[in-house]
BAKOLKE-725203 format. One record per residue: x, y, z of N, C-alpha, C in turn; residue in one letter. Coordinates in steps of 0.2 Angstrom, whole numbers, plus 5000, padded with zeros to 4 digits. Each point is the difference from the previous one (the first is absolute). Layout:
BEGIN
XYZXYZXYZA;...
END
This chain:
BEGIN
525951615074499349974998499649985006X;499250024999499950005007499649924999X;499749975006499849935003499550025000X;499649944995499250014999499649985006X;499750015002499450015008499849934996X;500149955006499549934999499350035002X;499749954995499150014997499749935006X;499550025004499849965002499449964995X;500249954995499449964998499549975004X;500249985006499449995003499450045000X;500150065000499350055001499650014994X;500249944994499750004993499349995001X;499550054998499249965002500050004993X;499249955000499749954996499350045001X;499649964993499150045004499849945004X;500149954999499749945005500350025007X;499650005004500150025008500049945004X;500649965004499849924999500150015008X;499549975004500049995008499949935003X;500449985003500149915001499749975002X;499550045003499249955003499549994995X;500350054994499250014997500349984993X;499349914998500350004992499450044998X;500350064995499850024992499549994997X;499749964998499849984995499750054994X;499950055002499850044996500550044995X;500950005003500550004995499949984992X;499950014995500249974994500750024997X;500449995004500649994999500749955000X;500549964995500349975000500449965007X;500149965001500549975007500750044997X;500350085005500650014999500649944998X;499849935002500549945001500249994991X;499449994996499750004996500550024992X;500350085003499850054995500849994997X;500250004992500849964996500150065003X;500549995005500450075002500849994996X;500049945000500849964997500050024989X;499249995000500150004994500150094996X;499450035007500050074997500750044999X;500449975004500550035005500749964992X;499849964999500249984993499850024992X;499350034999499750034996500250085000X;500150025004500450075002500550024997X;500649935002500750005000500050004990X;499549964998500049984992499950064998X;499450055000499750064998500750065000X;500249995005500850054999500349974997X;500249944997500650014998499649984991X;499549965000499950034993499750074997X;500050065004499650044998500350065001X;500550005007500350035002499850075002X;500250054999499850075000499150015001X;499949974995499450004994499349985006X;500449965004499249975006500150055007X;500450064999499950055006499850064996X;499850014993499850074998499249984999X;499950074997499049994999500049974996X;499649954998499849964995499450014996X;499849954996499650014995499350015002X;499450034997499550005005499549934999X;500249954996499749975002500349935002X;500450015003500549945003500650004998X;500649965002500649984998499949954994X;500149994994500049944995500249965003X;500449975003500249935001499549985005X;499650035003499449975004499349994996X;500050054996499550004994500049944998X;500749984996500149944996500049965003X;500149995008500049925004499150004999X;499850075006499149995000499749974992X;500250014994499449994996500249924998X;500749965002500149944998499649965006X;499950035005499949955006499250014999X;499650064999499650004998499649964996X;500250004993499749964996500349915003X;500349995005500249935001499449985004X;499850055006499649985004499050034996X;500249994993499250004996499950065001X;500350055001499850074998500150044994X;499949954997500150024991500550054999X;500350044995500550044997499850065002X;500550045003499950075001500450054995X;499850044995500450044997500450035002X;500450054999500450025002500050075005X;499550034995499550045006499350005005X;500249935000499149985004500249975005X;500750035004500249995006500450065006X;500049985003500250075004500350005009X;500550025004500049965007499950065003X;499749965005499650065005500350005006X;499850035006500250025005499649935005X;499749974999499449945003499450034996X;499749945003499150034996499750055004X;500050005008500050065001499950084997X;500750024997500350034996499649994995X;499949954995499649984994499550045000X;499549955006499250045000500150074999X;500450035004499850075004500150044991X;500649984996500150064995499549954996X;499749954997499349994997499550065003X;499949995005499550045003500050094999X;500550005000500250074998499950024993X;500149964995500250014995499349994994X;499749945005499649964995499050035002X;500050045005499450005004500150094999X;499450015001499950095002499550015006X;499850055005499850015006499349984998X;499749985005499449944999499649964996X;500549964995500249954998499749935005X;499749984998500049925003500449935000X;500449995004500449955000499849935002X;499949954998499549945003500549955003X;499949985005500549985004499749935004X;500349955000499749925001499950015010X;499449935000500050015007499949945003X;500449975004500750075002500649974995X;500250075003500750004995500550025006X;500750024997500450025001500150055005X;500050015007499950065003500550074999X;500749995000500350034999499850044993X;499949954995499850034993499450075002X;499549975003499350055001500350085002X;500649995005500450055003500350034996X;500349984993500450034995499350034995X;499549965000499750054996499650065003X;499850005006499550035005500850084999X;500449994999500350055000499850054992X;499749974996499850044994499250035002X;499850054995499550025001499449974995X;500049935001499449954998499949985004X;499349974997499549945003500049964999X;500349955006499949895001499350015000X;499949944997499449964998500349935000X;499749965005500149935001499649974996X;500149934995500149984995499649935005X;499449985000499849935000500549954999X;499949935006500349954997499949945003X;500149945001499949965005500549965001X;500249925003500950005002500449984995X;499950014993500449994996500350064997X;499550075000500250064998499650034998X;500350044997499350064995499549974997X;499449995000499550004996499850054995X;500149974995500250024990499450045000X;499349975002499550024998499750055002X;500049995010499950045003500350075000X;500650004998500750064997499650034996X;499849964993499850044993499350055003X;499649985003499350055003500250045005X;500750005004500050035006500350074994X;500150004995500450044997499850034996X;499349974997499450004995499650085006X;499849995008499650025002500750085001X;500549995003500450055000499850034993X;500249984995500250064996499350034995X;499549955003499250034999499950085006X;500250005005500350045006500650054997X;500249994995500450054995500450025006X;500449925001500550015004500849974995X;500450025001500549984994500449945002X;500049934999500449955003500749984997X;500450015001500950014997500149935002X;500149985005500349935000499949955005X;500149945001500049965005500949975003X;500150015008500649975003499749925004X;500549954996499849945002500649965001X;500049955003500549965003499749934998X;499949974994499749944998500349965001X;500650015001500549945002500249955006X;499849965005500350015008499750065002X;499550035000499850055001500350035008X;500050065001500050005007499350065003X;499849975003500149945006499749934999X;499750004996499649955002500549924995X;500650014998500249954996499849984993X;499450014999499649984996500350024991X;499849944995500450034994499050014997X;500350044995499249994994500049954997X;499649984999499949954994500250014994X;500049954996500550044991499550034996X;499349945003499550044996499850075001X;499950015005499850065003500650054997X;500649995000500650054997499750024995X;500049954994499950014994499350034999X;499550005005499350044999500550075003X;500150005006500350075002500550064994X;500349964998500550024996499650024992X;499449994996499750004995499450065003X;499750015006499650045003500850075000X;500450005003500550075001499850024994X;500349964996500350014992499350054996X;499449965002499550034997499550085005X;500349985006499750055002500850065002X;500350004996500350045001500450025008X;500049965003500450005007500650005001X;500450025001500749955003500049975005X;500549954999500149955007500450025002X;500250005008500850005002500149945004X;500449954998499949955000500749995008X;499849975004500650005006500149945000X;500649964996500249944997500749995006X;500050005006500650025003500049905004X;499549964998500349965002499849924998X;500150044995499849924993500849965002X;500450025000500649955002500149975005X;499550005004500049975007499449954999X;499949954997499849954999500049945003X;499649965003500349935006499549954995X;499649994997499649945000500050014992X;499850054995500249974993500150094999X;500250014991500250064998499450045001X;500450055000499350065001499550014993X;499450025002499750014992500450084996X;499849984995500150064995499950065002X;500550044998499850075005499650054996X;499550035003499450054995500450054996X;500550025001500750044995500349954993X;500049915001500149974993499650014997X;499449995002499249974994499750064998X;500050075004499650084998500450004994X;499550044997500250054992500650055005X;500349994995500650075002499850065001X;500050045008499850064999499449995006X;499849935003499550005003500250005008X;500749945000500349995004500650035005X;500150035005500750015004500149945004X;500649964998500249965004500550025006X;500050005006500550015006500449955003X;500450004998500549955002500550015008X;500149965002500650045007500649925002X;500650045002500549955002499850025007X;499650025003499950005010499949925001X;499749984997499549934999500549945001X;500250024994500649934996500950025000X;500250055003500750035003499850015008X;499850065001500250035007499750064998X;499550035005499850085001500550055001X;500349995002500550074998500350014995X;499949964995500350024994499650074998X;499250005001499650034999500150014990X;499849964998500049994993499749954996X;499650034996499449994997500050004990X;499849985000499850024991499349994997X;500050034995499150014997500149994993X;499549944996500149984994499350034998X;500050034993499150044997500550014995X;499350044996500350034992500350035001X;500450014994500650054999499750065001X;499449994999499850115000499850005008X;499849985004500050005006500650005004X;500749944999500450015003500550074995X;499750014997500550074998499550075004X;499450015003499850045001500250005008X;500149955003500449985004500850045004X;500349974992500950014999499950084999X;499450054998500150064998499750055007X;499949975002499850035007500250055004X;500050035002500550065006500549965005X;499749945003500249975005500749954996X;500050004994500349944997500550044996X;499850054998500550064994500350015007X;499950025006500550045003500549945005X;499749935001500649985004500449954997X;500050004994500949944997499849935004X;499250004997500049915002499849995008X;499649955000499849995009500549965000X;500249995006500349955005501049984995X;499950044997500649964995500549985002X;500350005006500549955003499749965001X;499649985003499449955002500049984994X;499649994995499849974992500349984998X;500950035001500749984998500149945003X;500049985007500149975005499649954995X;499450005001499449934997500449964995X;499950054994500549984993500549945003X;500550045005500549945002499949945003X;499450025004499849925001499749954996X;499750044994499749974994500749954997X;500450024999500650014995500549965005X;499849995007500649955003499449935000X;499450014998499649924999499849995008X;499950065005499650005005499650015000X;499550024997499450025001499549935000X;499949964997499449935002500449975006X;500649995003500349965005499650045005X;500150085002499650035003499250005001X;499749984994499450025000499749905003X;500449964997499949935001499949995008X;500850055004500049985007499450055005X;499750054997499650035002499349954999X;500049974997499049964995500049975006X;500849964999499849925004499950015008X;500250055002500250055007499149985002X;499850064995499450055001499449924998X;500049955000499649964996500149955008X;500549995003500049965005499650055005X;500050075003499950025005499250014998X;499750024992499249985000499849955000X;500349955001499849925003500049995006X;500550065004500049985007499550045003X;499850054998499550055003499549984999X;499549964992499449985000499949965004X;500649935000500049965004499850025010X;500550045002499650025006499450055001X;499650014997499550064999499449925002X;500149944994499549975000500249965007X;500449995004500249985006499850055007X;499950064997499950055007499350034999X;499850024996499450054996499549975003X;499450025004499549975004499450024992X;499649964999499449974994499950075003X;499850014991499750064999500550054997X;500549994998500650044997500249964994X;499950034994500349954995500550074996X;500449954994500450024997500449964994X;499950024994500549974995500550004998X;500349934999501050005000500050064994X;500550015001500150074992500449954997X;500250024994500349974993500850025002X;499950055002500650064999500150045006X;500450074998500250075004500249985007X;499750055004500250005007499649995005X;499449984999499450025004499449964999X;499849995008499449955001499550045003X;499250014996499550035002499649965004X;499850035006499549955003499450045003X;499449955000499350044999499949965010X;499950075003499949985008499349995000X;499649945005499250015002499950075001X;499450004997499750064999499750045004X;500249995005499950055009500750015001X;500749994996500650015002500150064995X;500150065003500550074997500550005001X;500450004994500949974999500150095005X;499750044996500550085007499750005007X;499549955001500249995007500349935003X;500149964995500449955001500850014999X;500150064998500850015000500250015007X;499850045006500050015005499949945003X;499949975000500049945005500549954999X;500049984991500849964998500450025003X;500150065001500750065002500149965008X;499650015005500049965004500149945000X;499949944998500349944996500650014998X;500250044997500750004998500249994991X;499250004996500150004995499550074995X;500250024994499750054996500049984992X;499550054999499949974993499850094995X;499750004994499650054998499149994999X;499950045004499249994998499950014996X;499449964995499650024994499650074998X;499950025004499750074999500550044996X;500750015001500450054997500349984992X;499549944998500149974992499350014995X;499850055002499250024999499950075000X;500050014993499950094998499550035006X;499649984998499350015006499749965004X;499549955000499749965008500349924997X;500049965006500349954999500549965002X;500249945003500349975001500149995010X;499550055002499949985005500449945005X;499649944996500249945006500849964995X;500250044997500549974997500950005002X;500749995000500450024998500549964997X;500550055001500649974993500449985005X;500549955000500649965002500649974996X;500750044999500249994998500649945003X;500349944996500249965001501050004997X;500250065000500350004995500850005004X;499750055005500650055006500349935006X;499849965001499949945007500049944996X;500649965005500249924999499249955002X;500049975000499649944997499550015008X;500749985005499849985007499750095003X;500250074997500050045003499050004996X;499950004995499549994995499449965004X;500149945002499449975004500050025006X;500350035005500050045006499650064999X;500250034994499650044999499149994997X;500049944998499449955000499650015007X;500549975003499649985005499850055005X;500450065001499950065004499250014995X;500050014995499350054996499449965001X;500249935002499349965000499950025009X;500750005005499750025006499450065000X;500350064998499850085000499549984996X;499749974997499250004994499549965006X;500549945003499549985005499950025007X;500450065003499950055003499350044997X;500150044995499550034998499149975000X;500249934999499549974998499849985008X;500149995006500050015007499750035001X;
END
């Protein structure tokens, strides 16, 4: 019998590229310290032995049942009303979500209306289809209902075709921001009536620090108006890379019938099998509890030194939620020539321009408080207020 060649895990890479001089801030990424490695590592062990065989073949295409059935109980727990039994589905991350909506649900130049700013990575998943973004009006709470309905009144007067709107109304990223509930329910009765779909990025409604999140645009739509995207990157750990998508049954069956979905026996199905086990060992709220309280103490410790370092003239609102602190720099400050100078300083962030289909966010960026302890979080305060007041020099 031959002796298996020791694996060096040390040369396991990550996407985050971590260098000791320099805090991140731009990461929106979990503290590895952070992530239930004892529980997964327990959720695993459960998933073999109740399933046995059953969690290493191809699986169903729209999830393994026993994750289905945990998702629609915990669901309807945390006020996301009853999902049928075909009005759910587990995806590969929302990532993966957007991109087969987009494929499935749009045709080449098609108009996608997309919030500003939104989501960068998201613009990148759609900029790969062959439609048109069209930035959507709003001010710091979010979409403008009214402004929406004429921007789409003048499009389709221009006998342009509007398929959908990608929105993050929840903890928004980047900016934090939730919508109003009024505004929800005006957003959600304009789709329905004008025929749009939402695709809604719900990925961080469970990370809530100050009260519950509002109701998500997927409870209160007419059925058929809404894709809800949900993801355990947020509220587990990113590597699971797994996600699910709640909508009509005729939607998530157009979905389930797909090429991508008929040919692979289920996304992630050891993974989805693995989740179930953590459902079914009663880890999953201990997890997401030890995560809130985590992530709720380091947005206190990063607001708190921003208003300690930040020279007049930089403002910013605490968020409700998510992972992310939006700040608006004096309006002679450009964040992509202000990243070069933090770098220098020994801190970084993502500038506001790359959350903006097209012009926009100039003097802005994103700061993520999610990746860094309390002490590393205000150090990184205080580096961003040096490099702003260099600039300002």
């Amino acid at each position: 019998m031959s002796t298996p060649t020791p694996l060096d895990w040390s040369l396991l890479s990550t996407q985050a590229v971590h260098q000791d001089d320099l805090i991140n801030l731009g990461y929106g990424y979990p503290d590895p310290a952070l992530l239930p490695t004892q529980a997964m590592s327990r959720a695993c062990q459960t998933a073999l032995l109740k399933m046995g065989s059953s969690a290493l073949e191809y699986g169903a295409n729209a999830g393994p049942a026993p994750l289905l059935q945990a998702l629609r109980v915990h669901l309807a727990a945390i006020g996301e009303g009853d999902c049928g039994p075909g009005e759910l589905m587990i995806t590969a991350g929302t990532s993966h979500a957007l991109d087969v909506l987009t494929t499935l649900f749009t045709r080449p130049g098609d108009v996608v209306l997309v919030e500003s700013p939104t989501y960068h990575l998201a613009l990148r998943v759609l900029r790969d289809h062959p439609v048109e973004l069209v930035s959507v009006p709003g001010d710091e709470d979010g979409i403008d209902v009214d402004a929406l309905e004429a921007l789409v009144h003048r499009l389709r007067h221009a006998s342009k075709t509007v398929c959908a709107l990608y929105c993050v109304p929840t903890f928004n990223n980047p900016t934090g921001a939730s919508l109003p509930e009024a505004r929800r329910t005006q957003l959600a009765q304009w789709a329905a009536d004008a025929r749009v779909k939402i695709f809604e990025d719900d990925v961080y409604r469970e990370l809530s620090y100050d009260a519950p999140a509002p109701p998500s645009l997927g409870s209160i739509a007419l059925r058929g108006t809404v894709v809800r995207m949900g993801s355990f990157s947020k509220t587990l750990a990113p590597g699971l890379r797994l996600g699910y998508v709640t909508a009509s049954e005729e939607i998530i069956t157009r979905v389930l019938e797909s090429g991508l979905l008929d040919s692979g026996g289920g996304l992630n199905h050891f993974t989805a099998c693995c989740v179930a086990g953590l459902f079914d060992n009663g880890d999953y709220i201990p997890a997401l509890t030890h995560l809130r309280a985590a992530y709720r103490a380091r947005r206190d410790a990063l607001v708190t030194a921003l208003s300690m370092h930040l020279p007049v003239g930089c403002t910013w609102r605490v968020p409700g939620g998510g992972f992310f602190v939006w700040v608006h720099l004096p309006e002679a400050i450009d964040s992509n020539a202000l990243l070069d100078v933090a770098h220098q300083a020994g801190v970084a962030f993502v500038p506001g321009r790359k959350f903006f289909s097209a012009q926009g966010g100039a003097n802005t960026c994103r700061l993520a408080f999610t990746l860094y302890d309390e002490l590393r979080l205000a150090e990184g305060a205080r580096r961003l207020g040096q490099a702003i007041r260099m600039m300002q020099a």
